[in-house]
C-alpha positions in Angstrom: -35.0 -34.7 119.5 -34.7 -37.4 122.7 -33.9 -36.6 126.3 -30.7 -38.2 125.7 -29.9 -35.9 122.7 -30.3 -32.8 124.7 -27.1 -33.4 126.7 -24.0 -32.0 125.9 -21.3 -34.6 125.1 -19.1 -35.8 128.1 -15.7 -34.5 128.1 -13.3 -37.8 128.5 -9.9 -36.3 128.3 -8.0 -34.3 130.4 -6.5 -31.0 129.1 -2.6 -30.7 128.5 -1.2 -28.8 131.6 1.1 -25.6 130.2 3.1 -23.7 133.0 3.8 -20.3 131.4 6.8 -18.4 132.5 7.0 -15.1 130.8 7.6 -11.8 132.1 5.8 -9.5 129.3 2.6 -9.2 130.7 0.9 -8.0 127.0 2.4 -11.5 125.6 1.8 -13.5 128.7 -2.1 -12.3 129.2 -3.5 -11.3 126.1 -2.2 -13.0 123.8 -0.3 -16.8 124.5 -2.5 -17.3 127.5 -5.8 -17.0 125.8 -4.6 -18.1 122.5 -3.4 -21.4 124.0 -7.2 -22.2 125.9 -8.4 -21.6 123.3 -6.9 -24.6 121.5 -7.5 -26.6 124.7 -4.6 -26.3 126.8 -4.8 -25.6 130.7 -2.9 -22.4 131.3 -1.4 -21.6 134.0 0.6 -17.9 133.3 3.0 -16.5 135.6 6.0 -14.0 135.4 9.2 -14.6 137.5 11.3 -17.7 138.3 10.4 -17.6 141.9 7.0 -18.7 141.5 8.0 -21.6 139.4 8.4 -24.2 142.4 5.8 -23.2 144.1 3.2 -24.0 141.2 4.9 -27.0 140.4 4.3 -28.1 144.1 0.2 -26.8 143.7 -0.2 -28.9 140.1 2.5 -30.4 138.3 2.2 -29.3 134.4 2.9 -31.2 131.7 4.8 -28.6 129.9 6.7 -25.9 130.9 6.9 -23.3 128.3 9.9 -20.8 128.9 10.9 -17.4 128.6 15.0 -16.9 128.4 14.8 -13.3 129.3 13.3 -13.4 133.0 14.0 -10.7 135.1 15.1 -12.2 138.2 16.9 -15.3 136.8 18.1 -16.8 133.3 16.5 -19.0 131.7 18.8 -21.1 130.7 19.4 -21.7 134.3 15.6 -22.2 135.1 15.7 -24.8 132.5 18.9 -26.6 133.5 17.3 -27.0 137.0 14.3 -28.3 136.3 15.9 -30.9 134.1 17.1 -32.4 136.7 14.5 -32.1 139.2 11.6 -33.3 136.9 12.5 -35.2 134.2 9.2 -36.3 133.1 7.9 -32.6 132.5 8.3 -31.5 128.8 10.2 -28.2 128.6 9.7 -25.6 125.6 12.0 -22.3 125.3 10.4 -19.1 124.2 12.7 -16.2 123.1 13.7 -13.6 121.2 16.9 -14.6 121.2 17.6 -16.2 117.2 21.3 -16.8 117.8 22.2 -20.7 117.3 24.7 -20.3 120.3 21.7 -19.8 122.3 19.3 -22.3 120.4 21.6 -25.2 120.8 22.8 -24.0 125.1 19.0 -24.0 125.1 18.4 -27.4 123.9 21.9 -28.9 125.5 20.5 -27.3 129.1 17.5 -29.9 128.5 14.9 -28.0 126.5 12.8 -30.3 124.1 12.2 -27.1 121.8 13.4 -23.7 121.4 11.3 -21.4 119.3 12.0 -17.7 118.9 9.7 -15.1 119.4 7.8 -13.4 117.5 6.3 -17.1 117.8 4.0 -18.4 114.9 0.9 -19.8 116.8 0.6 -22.5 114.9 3.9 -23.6 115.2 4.3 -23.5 118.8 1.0 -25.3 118.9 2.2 -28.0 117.1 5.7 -28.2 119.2 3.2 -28.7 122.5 1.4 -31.4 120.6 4.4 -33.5 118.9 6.2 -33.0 122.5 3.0 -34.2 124.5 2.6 -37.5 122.0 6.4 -38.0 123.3 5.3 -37.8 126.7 2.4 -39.6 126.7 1.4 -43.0 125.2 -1.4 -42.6 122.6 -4.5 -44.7 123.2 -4.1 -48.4 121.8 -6.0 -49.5 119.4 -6.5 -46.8 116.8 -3.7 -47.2 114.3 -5.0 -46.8 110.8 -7.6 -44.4 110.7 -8.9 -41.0 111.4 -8.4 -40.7 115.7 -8.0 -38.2 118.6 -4.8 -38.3 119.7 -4.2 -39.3 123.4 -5.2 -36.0 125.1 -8.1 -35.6 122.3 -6.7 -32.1 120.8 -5.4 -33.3 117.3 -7.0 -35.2 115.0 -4.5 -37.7 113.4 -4.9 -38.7 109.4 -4.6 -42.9 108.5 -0.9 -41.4 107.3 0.2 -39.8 111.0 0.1 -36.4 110.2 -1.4 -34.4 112.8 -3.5 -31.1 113.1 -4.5 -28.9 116.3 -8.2 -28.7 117.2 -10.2 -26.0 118.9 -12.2 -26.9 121.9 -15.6 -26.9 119.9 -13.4 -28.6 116.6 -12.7 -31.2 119.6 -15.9 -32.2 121.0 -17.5 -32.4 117.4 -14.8 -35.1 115.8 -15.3 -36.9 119.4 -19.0 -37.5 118.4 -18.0 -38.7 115.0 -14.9 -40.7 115.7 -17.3 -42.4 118.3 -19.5 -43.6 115.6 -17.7 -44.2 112.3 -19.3 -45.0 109.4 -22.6 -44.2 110.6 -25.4 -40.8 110.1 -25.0 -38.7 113.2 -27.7 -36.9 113.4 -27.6 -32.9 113.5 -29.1 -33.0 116.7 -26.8 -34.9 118.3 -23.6 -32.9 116.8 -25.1 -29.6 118.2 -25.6 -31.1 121.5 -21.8 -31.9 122.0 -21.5 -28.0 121.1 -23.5 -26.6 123.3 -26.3 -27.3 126.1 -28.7 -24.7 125.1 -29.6 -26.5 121.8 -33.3 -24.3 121.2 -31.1 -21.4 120.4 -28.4 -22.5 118.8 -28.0 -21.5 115.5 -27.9 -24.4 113.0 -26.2 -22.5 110.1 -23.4 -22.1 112.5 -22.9 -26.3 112.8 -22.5 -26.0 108.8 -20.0 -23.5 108.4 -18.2 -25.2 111.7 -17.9 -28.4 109.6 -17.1 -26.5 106.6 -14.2 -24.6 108.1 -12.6 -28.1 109.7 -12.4 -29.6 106.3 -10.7 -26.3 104.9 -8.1 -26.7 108.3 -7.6 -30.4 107.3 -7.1 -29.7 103.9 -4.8 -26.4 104.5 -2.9 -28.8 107.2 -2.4 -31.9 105.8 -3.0 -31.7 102.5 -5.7 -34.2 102.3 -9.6 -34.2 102.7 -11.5 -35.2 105.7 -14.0 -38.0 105.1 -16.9 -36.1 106.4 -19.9 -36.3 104.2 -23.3 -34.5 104.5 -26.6 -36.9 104.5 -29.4 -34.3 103.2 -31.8 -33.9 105.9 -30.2 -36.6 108.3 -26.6 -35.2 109.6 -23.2 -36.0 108.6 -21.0 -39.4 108.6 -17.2 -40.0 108.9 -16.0 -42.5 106.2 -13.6 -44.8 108.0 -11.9 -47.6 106.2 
């Protein structure tokens, strides 16, 4: 293993900024918050209206995701106003609210998405990602092959379907997008993984690669060109 191989793989994109206004702490806390970093986004988590503008002044998110049922101010209201103040900011409605009255005022006071609660993860996952792509222009250059979307956490198919990555799903494909075609070396994949390589588990880098390609298949319905080289490392076939 070379010097160079012993150093963790440089993170090059920047994280999707989520502002979380939610007043349940349980749902807000334990479970969107870490949920959500865990598939790469920045969280930021807080629980009343009134704090809204005041985060928005400290870092402006690229997504606001929304609770209707705030306890100091509608939602609807919340989302109305920051229509108009920030167009550029993506906003997302959370609620248990199923009623289409309130699905389309939600969309018709500028939300780009309202989802009702109990949320499927995977779902409002994907709404943050297909609303982000919107927002943000992909990176040129990649049409027509397996690729990282802009922000780096989905991998697109050659057909444009999408799937959500973990962080450690993320910095593995960035290795292997990086050198298509070609034997990457399981030294090299565990250093992107972790900067402690003498006691990292190799088994684990096995059944991380075999889980992705049971996500992509589950996901999109089609299997990830990722082949094994015996003794070598693994290669992404792309055409």
């Amino acid at each position: 293993m070379t010097a160079t191989a012993l150093q963790p793989a440089f993170d090059r994109f920047s994280p999707l900024r989520v502002l979380l206004l939610e007043d349940d702490e349980l749902l807000r806390d334990h479970v969107l918050t870490p949920r959500l970093r865990q598939f790469g986004f920045e969280v930021t988590a807080i629980g009343r209206a009134a704090e809204l503008h005041e985060h928005l002044r400290q870092r402006r998110p690229d997504i606001v995701l929304l609770d209707v049922g705030l306890p100091d101010r509608d939602g609807f209201d919340v989302a109305r106003q920051l229509r108009s103040e920030a167009d550029d900011i993506g906003i997302v409605m959370l609620t248990g609210r199923a009623e289409g009255v309130d699905h389309v005022r939600g969309l018709s006071e500028g939300a780009d998405a309202y989802l009702s609660k109990p949320v499927d993860l995977d779902v409002l996952v994907s709404t943050l990602h297909s609303l982000a792509r919107r927002l943000h222009a992909p990176r040129p250059g990649t049409t027509g092959s397996w690729r990282l979307d802009a922000d780096g956490w989905c991998l697109i198919s050659p057909f444009g379907s999408m799937v959500a990555l973990t962080k450690t799903e993320r910095r593995l494909l960035e290795v292997l997008i990086e050198r298509p075609n070609q034997i990457v070396s399981r030294e090299a994949l565990i250093a992107s993984l972790t900067a402690d390589v003498y006691d990292f588990d190799t088994h684990r880098l096995d059944s991380l690669i075999h889980r992705l390609r049971g996500k992509v298949l589950r996901v999109l319905d089609t299997q990830l060109p990722l082949n094994a080289v015996h003794g070598e490392g693994y290669v992404l076939i792309v055409v």
